[in-house]
N, C-alpha and C positions, 0 to 999 in steps of 0.2 A: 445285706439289704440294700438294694439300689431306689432310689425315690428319684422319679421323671414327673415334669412338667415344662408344657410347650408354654410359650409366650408368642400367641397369633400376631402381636402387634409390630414386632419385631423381629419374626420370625429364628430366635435364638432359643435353642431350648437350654431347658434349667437340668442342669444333671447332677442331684446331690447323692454321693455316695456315704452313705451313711457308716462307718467302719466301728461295725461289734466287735473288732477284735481290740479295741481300745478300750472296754469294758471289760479289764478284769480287776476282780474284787474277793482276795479268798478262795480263788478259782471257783466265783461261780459270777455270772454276768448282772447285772440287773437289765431287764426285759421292756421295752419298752413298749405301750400298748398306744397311747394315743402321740404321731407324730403330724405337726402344723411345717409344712412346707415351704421353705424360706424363699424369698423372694432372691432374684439375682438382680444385687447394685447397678444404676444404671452407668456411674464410670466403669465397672468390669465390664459390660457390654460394650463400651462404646472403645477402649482400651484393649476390649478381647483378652482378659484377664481369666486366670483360672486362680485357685488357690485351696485354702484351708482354714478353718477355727478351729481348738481345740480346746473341750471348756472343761472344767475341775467344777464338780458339787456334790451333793447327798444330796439324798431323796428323803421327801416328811412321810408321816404314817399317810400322807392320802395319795402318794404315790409322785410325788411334781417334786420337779429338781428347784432346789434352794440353796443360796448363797454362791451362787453361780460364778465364776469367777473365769476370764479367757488366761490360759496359761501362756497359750504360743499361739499366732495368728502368723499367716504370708500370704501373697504379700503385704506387708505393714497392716494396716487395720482396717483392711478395705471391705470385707467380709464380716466384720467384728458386730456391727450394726445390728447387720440381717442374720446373724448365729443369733444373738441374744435377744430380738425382737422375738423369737418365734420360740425358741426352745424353754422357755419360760413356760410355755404354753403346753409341753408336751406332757403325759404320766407316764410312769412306771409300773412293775407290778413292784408295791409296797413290801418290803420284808425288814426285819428288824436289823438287819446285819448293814444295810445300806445308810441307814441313817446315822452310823459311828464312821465308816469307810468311806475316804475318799474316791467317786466314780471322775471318769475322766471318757472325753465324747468325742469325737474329730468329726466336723463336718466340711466334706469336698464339696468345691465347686468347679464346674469343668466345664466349657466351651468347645 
Protein backbone atom coordinates (compact mmCIF):
# COMPACT_ATOMS: atom_id res chain seq x y z
CA UNK A 1 0.00 0.00 0.00
CA UNK A 2 1.69 3.29 -1.06
CA UNK A 3 -0.18 6.62 0.67
CA UNK A 4 0.82 10.07 -1.34
CA UNK A 5 0.24 13.60 -0.40
CA UNK A 6 1.49 16.77 -2.00
CA UNK A 7 2.41 19.70 0.23
CA UNK A 8 1.35 22.89 -2.27
CA UNK A 9 3.34 25.08 0.20
CA UNK A 10 6.50 23.55 -0.25
CA UNK A 11 6.22 21.90 -3.08
CA UNK A 12 7.76 18.49 -1.32
CA UNK A 13 5.59 15.65 -1.65
CA UNK A 14 4.92 13.28 1.27
CA UNK A 15 5.54 9.63 0.16
CA UNK A 16 4.51 7.23 2.93
CA UNK A 17 5.03 3.78 2.21
CA UNK A 18 3.24 1.87 4.30
CA UNK A 19 5.00 -1.99 4.45
CA UNK A 20 2.15 -4.77 5.13
CA UNK A 21 4.88 -7.00 4.93
CA UNK A 22 5.75 -6.04 8.47
CA UNK A 23 2.42 -7.40 9.64
CA UNK A 24 2.84 -10.81 10.28
CA UNK A 25 0.92 -12.30 13.16
CA UNK A 26 0.35 -16.23 13.14
CA UNK A 27 0.61 -15.80 9.36
CA UNK A 28 -2.33 -13.89 9.08
CA UNK A 29 -2.01 -9.82 8.79
CA UNK A 30 -4.19 -7.54 10.75
CA UNK A 31 -5.87 -5.21 7.97
CA UNK A 32 -6.06 -1.88 8.31
CA UNK A 33 -9.31 0.07 7.37
CA UNK A 34 -9.01 3.62 8.60
CA UNK A 35 -5.47 5.18 7.79
CA UNK A 36 -4.77 9.31 8.96
CA UNK A 37 -1.85 10.48 6.92
CA UNK A 38 1.30 11.54 8.71
CA UNK A 39 2.50 14.85 8.23
CA UNK A 40 6.36 15.23 6.97
CA UNK A 41 8.58 16.97 9.84
CA UNK A 42 9.62 20.20 8.84
CA UNK A 43 13.65 19.48 9.67
CA UNK A 44 13.29 16.38 7.18
CA UNK A 45 12.22 18.83 4.64
CA UNK A 46 14.38 21.26 5.19
CA UNK A 47 17.57 18.61 5.85
CA UNK A 48 15.90 16.59 2.81
CA UNK A 49 15.78 13.56 5.15
CA UNK A 50 14.09 10.29 4.30
CA UNK A 51 13.73 7.64 6.94
CA UNK A 52 11.52 5.22 8.87
CA UNK A 53 9.29 4.33 12.19
CA UNK A 54 8.67 1.12 13.15
CA UNK A 55 5.99 0.75 15.98
CA UNK A 56 5.08 -2.58 18.24
CA UNK A 57 1.10 -2.69 19.44
CA UNK A 58 -2.15 -4.80 19.68
CA UNK A 59 -5.12 -3.90 18.65
CA UNK A 60 -8.49 -3.48 21.19
CA UNK A 61 -11.82 -5.12 20.36
CA UNK A 62 -12.75 -1.74 18.43
CA UNK A 63 -10.08 -2.22 16.13
CA UNK A 64 -7.22 1.07 17.16
CA UNK A 65 -3.78 0.14 17.87
CA UNK A 66 -2.93 0.40 21.77
CA UNK A 67 0.09 0.45 23.85
CA UNK A 68 2.05 1.63 20.94
CA UNK A 69 5.44 1.54 21.49
CA UNK A 70 8.47 2.83 18.59
CA UNK A 71 10.84 -0.23 18.42
CA UNK A 72 13.47 1.01 15.89
CA UNK A 73 13.28 4.68 14.23
CA UNK A 74 16.14 6.32 11.60
CA UNK A 75 17.18 8.51 11.24
CA UNK A 76 17.21 9.00 15.25
CA UNK A 77 13.81 10.22 16.15
CA UNK A 78 13.15 12.61 13.65
CA UNK A 79 10.10 10.85 12.28
CA UNK A 80 9.06 9.45 15.75
CA UNK A 81 6.70 12.49 16.39
CA UNK A 82 4.69 12.25 13.21
CA UNK A 83 4.41 8.07 13.33
CA UNK A 84 2.65 8.33 16.65
CA UNK A 85 0.83 11.58 16.37
CA UNK A 86 -1.39 9.90 13.61
CA UNK A 87 -1.18 6.24 14.01
CA UNK A 88 -3.00 6.30 17.16
CA UNK A 89 -5.63 7.41 15.13
CA UNK A 90 -5.79 4.55 12.67
CA UNK A 91 -8.33 1.06 12.95
CA UNK A 92 -7.96 -2.22 12.28
CA UNK A 93 -10.35 -4.77 11.31
CA UNK A 94 -10.85 -6.22 15.09
CA UNK A 95 -10.06 -10.04 15.60
CA UNK A 96 -9.49 -11.77 18.78
CA UNK A 97 -6.10 -13.10 17.87
CA UNK A 98 -4.63 -9.46 17.52
CA UNK A 99 -5.21 -8.47 20.85
CA UNK A 100 -2.81 -11.27 22.58
CA UNK A 101 -0.09 -10.90 19.52
CA UNK A 102 2.34 -8.60 19.06
CA UNK A 103 1.74 -6.38 15.53
CA UNK A 104 4.55 -4.56 14.39
CA UNK A 105 4.16 -1.39 11.51
CA UNK A 106 6.93 0.31 9.58
CA UNK A 107 6.28 3.61 8.44
CA UNK A 108 8.63 5.13 5.29
CA UNK A 109 9.19 8.54 4.59
CA UNK A 110 10.85 9.32 1.42
CA UNK A 111 11.71 12.69 -0.29
Amino acid sequence: MLLLASCASNGYKLENSVNTENLRMAGRDPIPHVIVQPGYPRKAIEEKLSGWVRLEFFIDDNGVPVDIKVAESHPGDVFVKSALSVFKHWKFKSEPIFKEKLATYTLEYQQ
